[in-house]
N, C-alpha and C positions, 0 to 999 in steps of 0.2 A: 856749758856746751860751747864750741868753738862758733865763732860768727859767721853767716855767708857775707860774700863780697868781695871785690877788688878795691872800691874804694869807699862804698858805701858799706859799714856795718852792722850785720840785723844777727843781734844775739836774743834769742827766747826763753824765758823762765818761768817758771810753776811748773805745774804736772796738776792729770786729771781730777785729785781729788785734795789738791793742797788750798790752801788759805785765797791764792788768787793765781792766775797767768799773765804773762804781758812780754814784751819786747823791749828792747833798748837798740835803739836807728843812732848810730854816728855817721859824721860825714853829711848826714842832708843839706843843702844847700839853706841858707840864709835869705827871707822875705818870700817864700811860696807859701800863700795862701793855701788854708785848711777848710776845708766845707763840712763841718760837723756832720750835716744830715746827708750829707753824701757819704759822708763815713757810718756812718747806721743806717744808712740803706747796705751799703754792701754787709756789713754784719746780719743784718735779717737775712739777705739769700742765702748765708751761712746757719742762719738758725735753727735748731729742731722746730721750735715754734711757727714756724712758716711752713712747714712739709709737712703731710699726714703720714708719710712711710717713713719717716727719722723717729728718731730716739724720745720717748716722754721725759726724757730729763730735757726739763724747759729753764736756762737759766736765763738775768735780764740781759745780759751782752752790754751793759751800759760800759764805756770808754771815761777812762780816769787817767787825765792827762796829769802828768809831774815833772814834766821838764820839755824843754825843748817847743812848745807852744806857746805863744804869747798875743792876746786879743787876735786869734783866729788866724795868725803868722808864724811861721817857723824862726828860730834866732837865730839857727846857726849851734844852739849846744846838742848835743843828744838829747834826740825826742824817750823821751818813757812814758810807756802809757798801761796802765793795767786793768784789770778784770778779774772783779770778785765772783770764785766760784760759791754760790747760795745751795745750790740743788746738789750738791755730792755728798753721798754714802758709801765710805767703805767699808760697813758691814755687811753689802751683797754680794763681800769677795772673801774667798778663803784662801788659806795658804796652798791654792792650786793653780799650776800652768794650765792654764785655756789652751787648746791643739790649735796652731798656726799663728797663737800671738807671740809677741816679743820676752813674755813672762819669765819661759826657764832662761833662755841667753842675760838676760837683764838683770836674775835675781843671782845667776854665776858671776859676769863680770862684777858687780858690785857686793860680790862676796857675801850677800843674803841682805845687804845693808840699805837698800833701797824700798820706797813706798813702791810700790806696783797696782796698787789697787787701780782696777780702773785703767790700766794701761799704763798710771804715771806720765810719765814724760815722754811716752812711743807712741799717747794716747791722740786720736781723732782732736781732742779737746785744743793742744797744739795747735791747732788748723785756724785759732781765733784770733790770736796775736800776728801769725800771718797773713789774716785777711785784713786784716786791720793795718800792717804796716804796707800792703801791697794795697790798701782804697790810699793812702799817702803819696806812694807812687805814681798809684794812676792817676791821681788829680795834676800834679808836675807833666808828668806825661802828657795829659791829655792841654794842658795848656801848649803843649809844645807839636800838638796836630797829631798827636799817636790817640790810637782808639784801639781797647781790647774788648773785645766779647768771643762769646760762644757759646755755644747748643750743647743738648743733649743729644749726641749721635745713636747708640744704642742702649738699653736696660732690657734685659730676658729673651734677646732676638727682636724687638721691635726695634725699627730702625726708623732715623728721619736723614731726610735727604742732604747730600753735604754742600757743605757752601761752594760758592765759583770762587776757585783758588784766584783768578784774574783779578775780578771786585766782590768780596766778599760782602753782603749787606748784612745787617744786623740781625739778629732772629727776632722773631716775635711775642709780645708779653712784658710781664715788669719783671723780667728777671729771674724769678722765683722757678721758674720749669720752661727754659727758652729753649724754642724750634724754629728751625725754619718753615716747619708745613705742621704747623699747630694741631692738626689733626690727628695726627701718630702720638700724640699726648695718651688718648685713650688706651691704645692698645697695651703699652706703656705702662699706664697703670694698671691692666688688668694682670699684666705678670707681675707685678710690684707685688699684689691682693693674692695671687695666687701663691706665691713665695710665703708671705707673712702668716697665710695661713695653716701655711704647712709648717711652719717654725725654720724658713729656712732665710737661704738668703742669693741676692742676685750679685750677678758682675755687672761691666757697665765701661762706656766709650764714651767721651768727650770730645769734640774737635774745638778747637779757638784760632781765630784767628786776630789778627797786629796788624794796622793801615798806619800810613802815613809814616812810618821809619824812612830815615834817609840810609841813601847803598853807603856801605862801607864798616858801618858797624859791627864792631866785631875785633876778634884776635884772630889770627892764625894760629893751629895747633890745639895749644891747653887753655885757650878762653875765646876758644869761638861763639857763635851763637847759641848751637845745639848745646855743647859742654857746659857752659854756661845755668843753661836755663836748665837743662835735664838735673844740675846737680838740685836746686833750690827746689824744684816739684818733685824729685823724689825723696823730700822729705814728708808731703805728704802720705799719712799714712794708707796704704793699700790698694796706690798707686805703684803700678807693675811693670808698666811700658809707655813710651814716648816715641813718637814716629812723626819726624817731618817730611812733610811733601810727600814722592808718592815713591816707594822703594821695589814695586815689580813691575816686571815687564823688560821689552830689551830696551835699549840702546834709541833708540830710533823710535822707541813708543815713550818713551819719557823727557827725551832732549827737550828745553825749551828754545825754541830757535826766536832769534832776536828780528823784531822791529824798530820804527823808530823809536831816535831817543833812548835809545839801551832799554826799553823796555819787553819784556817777550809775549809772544801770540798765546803761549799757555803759563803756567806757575806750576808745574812739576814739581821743582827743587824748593815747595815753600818758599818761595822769598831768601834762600839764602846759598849760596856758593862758597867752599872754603874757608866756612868759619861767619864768615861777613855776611851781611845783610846786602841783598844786590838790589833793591827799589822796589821790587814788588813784594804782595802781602804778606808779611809771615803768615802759614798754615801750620797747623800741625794736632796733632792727634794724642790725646791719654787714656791709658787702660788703667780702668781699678777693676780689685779682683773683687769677689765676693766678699762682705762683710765676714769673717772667723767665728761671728759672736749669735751661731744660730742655737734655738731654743729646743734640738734635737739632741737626746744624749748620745754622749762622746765620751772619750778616755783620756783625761788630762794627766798632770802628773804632779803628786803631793811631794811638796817643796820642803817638809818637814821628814816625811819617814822616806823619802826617797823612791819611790814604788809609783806604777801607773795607776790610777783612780779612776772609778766611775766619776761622771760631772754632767750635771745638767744649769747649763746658764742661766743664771736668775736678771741678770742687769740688764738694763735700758739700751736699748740697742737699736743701729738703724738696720732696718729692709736690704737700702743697697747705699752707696755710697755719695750717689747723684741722685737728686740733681743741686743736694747742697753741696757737692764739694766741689762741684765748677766755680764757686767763689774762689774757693783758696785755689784752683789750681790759675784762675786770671791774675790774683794777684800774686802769687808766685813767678808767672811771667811778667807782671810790672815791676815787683823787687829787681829780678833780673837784667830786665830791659834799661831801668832808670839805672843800675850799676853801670851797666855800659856806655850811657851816654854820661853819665860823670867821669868815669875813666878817661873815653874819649874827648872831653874840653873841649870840640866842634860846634856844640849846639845848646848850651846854657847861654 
């Protein structure tokens, strides 16, 4: 698979049901400390094992450094770090495309010649070795006064309130299902319950927001901010749309009009003008669509005699998408973010 980055390179390998997954990080800078237990915490809020509406394939997520760490320090060579898949079966999959997965395009281009079990390499599982190189990230980051979080905005129509684009505060909790008005949790789960029981599955909305970036960051054009980040999160899987700042309304209801200090009375534009980061917060917003892999029969399509098939899902599957996949999609924004401040040499 091609790497993302401009100057940092994060290439991903395994697939859902192979021997292990992991990444290979070049370009990381040389003597940034590593926080082990910072880095397995962000894998738990990644974890099935942490969520009652995720998937029962529970695997340990334990981190298997090979290169590129050294007594809790980075050197300077490419970091590698992998993860043994324990919990995969693919005998809960047959030679059939699943309706809305990656299956028939995957098993065409690679001329039948690919594992697909389980998604293979299109798979949710993916999501590990980027949360893992994006808790990397964010540690660098955060030494250097950047802070990423965010909420669950919406699962089933329950909504929680949205951050103040101006000062965003952090939501509430250890991470594992963060709100800002911890009370809309409830309802929240009640559509999660009502979904799982019917064998279906929900969509779901993310907001996150990025303090402490300095203005200018950024390309103009093909590596601006938005371009940038939009490519790296949509690789996660089942992630559908990216929306910064606030895109309706007119002219005169969106402007941010400036105060002192170049800084503005509202945050409209997320935090960012023409590519660049202008001082105030990054905002911005992700849609994931419904999980594809609900337990309702459907018509997939047999890979072998060519023809549409009856299919009834048998495999381990999540409810809805969030609230573990706000891990990967935070550190997908720190892969990104830290790309650009090595690109840009200003602030190492």
């Amino acid at each position: 698979m091609d790497p993302f980055g401009k100057t940092i390179k994060l290439t991903l390998f395994g697939a859902s049901h192979a021997e292990c997954v992991g990444f290979v990080m070049e370009g990381f800078p040389k003597g940034e400390p590593v926080d082990i237990e910072a880095l397995r915490h962000e894998l738990r809020r990644r974890s099935a094992a942490a969520h009652a509406f995720a998937t029962p394939r529970h695997e340990a997520d334990e981190p298997i450094i090979e290169g590129g760490i050294a007594e809790g320090v980075t050197t300077g060579e490419p970091i590698v770090m992998r993860f043994m898949n324990r919990a995969h079966d693919p005998s809960e999959y047959r030679p059939v495309a699943r309706p809305s997965h990656a299956d028939l395009a995957a098993f065409i281009k690679s001329g039948g010649k690919e594992d697909i079990s389980g998604g293979g390499k299109y798979s949710g599982r993916m999501t590990l070795p980027l949360t893992a190189a994006g808790a990397l990230c964010r540690m660098a980051l955060c030494r250097r006064g950047v802070e990423i979080f965010g909420h669950v905005l919406e699962i089933g129509g329950a909504r929680d309130e949205r951050f103040d684009a101006v000062s965003p505060q952090k939501p509430l909790g250890d991470g594992l299902f963060p709100l800002v008005e911890p009370e809309r949790r409830g309802p929240m789960e009640a559509a999660l319950s009502k979904a799982r029981e019917a064998g279906d599955t929900l969509s779901a909305e993310a907001e996150i927001a990025v303090t402490g970036l300095p203005a200018g960051l950024g390309e103009p054009l093909f590596y601006g901010v938005e371009s940038c980040l939009s490519q790296i999160l949509f690789m996660i899987p089942g992630l559908r749309a990216v929306e910064f700042g606030e895109t309706n309304g007119r002219g005169s209801e969106v402007n941010d009009q400036f105060t002192e200090g170049g800084r503005t009375q509202t945050n409209r534009s997320g935090g960012i003008n023409g590519g660049l980061t202008n001082g105030m917060p990054l905002v911005f917003r992700v849609r994931f669509r419904p999980v594809p892999s609900i337990k309702l029969r459907q018509t997939g399509f047999d890979l072998e005699k060519k023809e549409p098939v009856p299919i009834e899902i048998r495999g381990r599957h999540d409810t809805c998408i969030l609230p573990r996949g706000l891990a990967a999609a935070e550190a997908a924004a720190a892969v990104g973010l830290f790309d650009l401040f090595i690109a840009d040499g200003r602030f190492l």
